[in-house]
N, CA, C and O atoms as a GROMACS GRO file, in nm:
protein
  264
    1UNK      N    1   0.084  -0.117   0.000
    1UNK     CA    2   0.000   0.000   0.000
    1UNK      C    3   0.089   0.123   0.000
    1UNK      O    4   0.196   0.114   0.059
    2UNK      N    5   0.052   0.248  -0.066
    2UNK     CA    6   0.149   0.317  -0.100
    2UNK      C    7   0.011   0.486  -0.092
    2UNK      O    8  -0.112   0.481  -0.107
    3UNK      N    9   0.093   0.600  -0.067
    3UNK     CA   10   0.034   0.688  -0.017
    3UNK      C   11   0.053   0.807  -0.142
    3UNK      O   12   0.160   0.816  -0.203
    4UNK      N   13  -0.052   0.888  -0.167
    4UNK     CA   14  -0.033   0.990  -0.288
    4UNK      C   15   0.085   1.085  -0.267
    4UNK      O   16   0.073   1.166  -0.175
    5UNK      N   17   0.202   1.086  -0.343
    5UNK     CA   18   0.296   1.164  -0.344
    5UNK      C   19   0.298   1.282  -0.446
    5UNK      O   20   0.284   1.254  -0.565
    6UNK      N   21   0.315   1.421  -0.403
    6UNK     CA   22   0.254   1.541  -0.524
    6UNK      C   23   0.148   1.514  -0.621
    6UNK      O   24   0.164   1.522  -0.743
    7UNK      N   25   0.038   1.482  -0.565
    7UNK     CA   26  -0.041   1.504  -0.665
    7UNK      C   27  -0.123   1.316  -0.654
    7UNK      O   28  -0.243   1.294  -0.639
    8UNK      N   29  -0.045   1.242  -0.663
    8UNK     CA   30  -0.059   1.118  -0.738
    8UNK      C   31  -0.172   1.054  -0.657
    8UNK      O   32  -0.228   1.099  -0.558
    9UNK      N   33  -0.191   0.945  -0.717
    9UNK     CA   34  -0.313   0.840  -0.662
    9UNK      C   35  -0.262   0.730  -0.567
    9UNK      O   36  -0.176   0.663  -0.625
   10UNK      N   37  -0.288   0.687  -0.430
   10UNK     CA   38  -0.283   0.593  -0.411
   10UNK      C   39  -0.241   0.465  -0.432
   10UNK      O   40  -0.172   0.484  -0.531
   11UNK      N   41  -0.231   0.330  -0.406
   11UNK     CA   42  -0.237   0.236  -0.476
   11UNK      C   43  -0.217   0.093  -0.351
   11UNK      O   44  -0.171   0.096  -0.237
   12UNK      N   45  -0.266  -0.013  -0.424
   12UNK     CA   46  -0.185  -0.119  -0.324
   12UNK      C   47  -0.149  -0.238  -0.475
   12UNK      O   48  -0.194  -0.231  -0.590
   13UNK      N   49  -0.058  -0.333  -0.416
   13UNK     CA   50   0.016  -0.370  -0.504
   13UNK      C   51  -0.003  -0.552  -0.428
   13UNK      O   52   0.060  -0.574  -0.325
   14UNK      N   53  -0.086  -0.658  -0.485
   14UNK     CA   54  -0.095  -0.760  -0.434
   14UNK      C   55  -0.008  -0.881  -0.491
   14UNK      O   56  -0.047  -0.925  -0.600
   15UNK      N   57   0.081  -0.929  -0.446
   15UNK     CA   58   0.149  -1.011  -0.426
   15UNK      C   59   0.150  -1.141  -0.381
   15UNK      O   60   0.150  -1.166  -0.260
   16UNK      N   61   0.150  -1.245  -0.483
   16UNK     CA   62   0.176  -1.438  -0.400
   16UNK      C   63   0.311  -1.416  -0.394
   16UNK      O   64   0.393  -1.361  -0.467
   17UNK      N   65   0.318  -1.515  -0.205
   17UNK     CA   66   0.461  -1.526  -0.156
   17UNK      C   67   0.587  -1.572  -0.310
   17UNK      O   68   0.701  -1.534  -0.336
   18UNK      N   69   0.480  -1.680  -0.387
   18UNK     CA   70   0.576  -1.720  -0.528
   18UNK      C   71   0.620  -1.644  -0.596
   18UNK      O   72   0.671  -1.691  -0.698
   19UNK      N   73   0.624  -1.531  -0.582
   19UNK     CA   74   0.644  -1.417  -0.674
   19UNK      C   75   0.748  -1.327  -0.606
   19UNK      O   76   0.770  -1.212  -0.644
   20UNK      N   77   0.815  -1.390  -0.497
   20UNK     CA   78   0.913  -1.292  -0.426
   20UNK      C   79   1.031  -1.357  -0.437
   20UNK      O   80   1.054  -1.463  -0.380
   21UNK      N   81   1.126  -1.286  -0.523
   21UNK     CA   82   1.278  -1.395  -0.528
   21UNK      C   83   1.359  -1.377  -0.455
   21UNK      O   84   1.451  -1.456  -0.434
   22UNK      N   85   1.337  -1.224  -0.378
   22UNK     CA   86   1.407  -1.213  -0.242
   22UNK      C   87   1.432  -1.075  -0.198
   22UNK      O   88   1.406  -0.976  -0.266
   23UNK      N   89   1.491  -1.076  -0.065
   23UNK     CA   90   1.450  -0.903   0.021
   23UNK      C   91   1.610  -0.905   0.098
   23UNK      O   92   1.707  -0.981   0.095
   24UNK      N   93   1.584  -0.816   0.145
   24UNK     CA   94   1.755  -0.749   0.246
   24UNK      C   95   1.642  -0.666   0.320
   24UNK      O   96   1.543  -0.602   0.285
   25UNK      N   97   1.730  -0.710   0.487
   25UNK     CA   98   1.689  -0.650   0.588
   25UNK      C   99   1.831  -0.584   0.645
   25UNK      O  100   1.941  -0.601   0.593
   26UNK      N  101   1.807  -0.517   0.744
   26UNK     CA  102   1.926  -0.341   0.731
   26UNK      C  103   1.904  -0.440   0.902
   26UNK      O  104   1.835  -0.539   0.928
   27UNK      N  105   1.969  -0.380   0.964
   27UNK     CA  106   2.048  -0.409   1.078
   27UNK      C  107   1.948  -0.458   1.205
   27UNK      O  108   1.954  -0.547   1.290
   28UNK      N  109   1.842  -0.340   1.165
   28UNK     CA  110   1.732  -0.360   1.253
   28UNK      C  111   1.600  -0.465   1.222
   28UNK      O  112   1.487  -0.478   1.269
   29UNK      N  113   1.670  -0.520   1.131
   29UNK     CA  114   1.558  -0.608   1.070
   29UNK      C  115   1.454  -0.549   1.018
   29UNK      O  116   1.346  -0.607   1.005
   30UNK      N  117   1.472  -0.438   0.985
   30UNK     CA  118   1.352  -0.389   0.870
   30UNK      C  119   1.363  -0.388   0.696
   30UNK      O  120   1.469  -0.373   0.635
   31UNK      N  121   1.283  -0.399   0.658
   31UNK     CA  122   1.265  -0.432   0.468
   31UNK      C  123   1.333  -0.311   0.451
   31UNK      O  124   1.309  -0.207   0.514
   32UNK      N  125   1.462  -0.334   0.320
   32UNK     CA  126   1.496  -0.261   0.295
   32UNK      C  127   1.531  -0.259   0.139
   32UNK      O  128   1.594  -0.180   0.069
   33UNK      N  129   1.487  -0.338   0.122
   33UNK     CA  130   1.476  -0.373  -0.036
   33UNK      C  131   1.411  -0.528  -0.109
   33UNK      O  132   1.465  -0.637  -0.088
   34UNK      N  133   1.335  -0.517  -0.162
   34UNK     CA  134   1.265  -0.671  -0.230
   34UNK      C  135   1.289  -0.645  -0.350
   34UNK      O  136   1.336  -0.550  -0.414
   35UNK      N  137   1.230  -0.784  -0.378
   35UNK     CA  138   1.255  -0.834  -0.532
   35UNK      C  139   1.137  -0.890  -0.574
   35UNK      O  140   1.087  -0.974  -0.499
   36UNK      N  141   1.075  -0.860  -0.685
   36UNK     CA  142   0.934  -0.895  -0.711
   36UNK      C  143   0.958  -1.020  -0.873
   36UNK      O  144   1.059  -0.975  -0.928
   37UNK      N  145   0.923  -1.104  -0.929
   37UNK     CA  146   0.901  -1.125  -1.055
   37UNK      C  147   0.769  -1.104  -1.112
   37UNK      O  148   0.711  -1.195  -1.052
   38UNK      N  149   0.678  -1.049  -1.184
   38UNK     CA  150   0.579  -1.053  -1.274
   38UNK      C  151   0.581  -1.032  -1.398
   38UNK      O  152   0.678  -1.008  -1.471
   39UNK      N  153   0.456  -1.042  -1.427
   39UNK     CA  154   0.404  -1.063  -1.589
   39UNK      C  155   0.375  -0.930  -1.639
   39UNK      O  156   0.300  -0.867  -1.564
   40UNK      N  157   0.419  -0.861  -1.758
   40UNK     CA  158   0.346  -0.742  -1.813
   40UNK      C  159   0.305  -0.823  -1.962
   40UNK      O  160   0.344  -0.935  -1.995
   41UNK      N  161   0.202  -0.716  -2.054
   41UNK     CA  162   0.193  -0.723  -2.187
   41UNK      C  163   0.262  -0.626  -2.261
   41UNK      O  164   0.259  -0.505  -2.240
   42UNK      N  165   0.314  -0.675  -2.333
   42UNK     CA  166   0.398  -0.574  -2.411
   42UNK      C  167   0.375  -0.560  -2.580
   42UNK      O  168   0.328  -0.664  -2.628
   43UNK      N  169   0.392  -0.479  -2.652
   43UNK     CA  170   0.346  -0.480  -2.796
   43UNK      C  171   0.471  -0.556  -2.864
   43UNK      O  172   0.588  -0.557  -2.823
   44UNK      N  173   0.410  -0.628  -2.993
   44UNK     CA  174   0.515  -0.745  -3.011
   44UNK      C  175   0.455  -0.696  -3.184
   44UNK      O  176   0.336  -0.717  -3.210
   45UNK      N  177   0.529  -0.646  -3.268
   45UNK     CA  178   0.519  -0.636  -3.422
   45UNK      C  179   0.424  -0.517  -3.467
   45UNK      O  180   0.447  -0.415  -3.402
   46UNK      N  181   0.348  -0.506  -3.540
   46UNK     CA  182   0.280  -0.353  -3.573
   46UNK      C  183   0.113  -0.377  -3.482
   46UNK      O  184   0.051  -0.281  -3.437
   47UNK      N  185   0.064  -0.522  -3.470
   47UNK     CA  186  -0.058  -0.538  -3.418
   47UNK      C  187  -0.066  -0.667  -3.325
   47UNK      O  188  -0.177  -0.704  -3.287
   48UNK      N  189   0.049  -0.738  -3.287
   48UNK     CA  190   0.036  -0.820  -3.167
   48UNK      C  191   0.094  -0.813  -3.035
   48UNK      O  192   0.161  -0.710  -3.030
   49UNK      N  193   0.098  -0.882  -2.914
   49UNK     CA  194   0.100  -0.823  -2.810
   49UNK      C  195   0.182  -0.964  -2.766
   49UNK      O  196   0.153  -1.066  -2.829
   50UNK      N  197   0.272  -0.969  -2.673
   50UNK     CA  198   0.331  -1.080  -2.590
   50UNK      C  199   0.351  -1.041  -2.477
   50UNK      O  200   0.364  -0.922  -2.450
   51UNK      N  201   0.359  -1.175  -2.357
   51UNK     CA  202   0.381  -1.152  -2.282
   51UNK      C  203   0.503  -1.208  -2.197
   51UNK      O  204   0.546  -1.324  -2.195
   52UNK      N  205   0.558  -1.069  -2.110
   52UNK     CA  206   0.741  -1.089  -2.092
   52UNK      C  207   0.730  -1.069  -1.925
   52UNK      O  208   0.655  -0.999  -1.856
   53UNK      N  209   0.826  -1.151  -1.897
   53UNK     CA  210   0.845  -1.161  -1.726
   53UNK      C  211   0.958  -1.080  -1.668
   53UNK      O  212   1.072  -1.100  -1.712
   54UNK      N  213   0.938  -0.992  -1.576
   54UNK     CA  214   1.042  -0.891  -1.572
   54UNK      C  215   1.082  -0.928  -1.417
   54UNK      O  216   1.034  -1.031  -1.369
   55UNK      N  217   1.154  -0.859  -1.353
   55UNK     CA  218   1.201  -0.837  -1.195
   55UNK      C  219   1.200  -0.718  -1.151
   55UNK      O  220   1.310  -0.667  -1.173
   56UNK      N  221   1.111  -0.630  -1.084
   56UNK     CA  222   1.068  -0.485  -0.971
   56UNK      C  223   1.186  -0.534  -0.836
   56UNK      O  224   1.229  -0.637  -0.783
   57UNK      N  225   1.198  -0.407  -0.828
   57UNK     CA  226   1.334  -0.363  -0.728
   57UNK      C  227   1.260  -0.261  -0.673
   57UNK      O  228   1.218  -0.170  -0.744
   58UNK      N  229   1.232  -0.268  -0.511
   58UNK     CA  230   1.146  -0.180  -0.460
   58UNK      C  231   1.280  -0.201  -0.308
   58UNK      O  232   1.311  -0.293  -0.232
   59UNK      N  233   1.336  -0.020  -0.335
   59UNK     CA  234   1.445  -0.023  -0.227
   59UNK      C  235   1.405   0.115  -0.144
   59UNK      O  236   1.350   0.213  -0.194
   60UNK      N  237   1.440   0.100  -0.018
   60UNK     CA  238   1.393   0.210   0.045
   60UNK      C  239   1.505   0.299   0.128
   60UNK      O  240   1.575   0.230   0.202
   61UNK      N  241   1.524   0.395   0.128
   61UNK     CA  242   1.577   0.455   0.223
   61UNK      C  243   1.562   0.558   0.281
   61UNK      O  244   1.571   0.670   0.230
   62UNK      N  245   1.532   0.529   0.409
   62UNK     CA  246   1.526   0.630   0.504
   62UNK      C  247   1.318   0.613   0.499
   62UNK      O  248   1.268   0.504   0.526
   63UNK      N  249   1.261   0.690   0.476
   63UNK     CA  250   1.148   0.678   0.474
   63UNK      C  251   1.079   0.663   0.309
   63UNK      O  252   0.966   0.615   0.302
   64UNK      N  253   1.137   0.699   0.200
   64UNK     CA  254   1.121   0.722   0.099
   64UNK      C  255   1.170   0.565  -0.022
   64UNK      O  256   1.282   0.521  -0.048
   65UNK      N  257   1.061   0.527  -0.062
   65UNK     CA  258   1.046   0.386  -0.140
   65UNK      C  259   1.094   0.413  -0.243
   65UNK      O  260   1.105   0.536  -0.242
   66UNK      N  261   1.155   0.350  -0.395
   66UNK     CA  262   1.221   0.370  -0.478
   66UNK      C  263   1.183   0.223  -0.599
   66UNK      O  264   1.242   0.215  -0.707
   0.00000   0.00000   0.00000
């Protein structure tokens, strides 16, 4: 779950544990960076579409997500 920054919308972001390839915790044992795999659609030639598996890097520091 994520909070409107200048302007922006909201959001939450749902996740199966299978979909996490892995995280780093900082000294105090708090999340300080994950690793996500999912699915997007992407445009594939002048009129077809495929679909490609990528890896999200969601790192934080200090209070501010990245």
């Amino acid at each position: 779950m994520d909070a409107a920054v200048d302007g922006g919308r909201s959001y939450a972001y749902h996740l199966s544990g299978d979909n996490i390839l892995g995280y780093r915790l900082d000294e105090d044992d708090r999340l300080i960076e994950i690793r996500i795999q999912e699915k997007g659609v992407v445009a594939h030639g002048q009129w077809g579409e495929k679909e490609v598996s990528r890896v999200r890097v969601f790192l934080r520091y200090g209070d501010v997500v990245t």
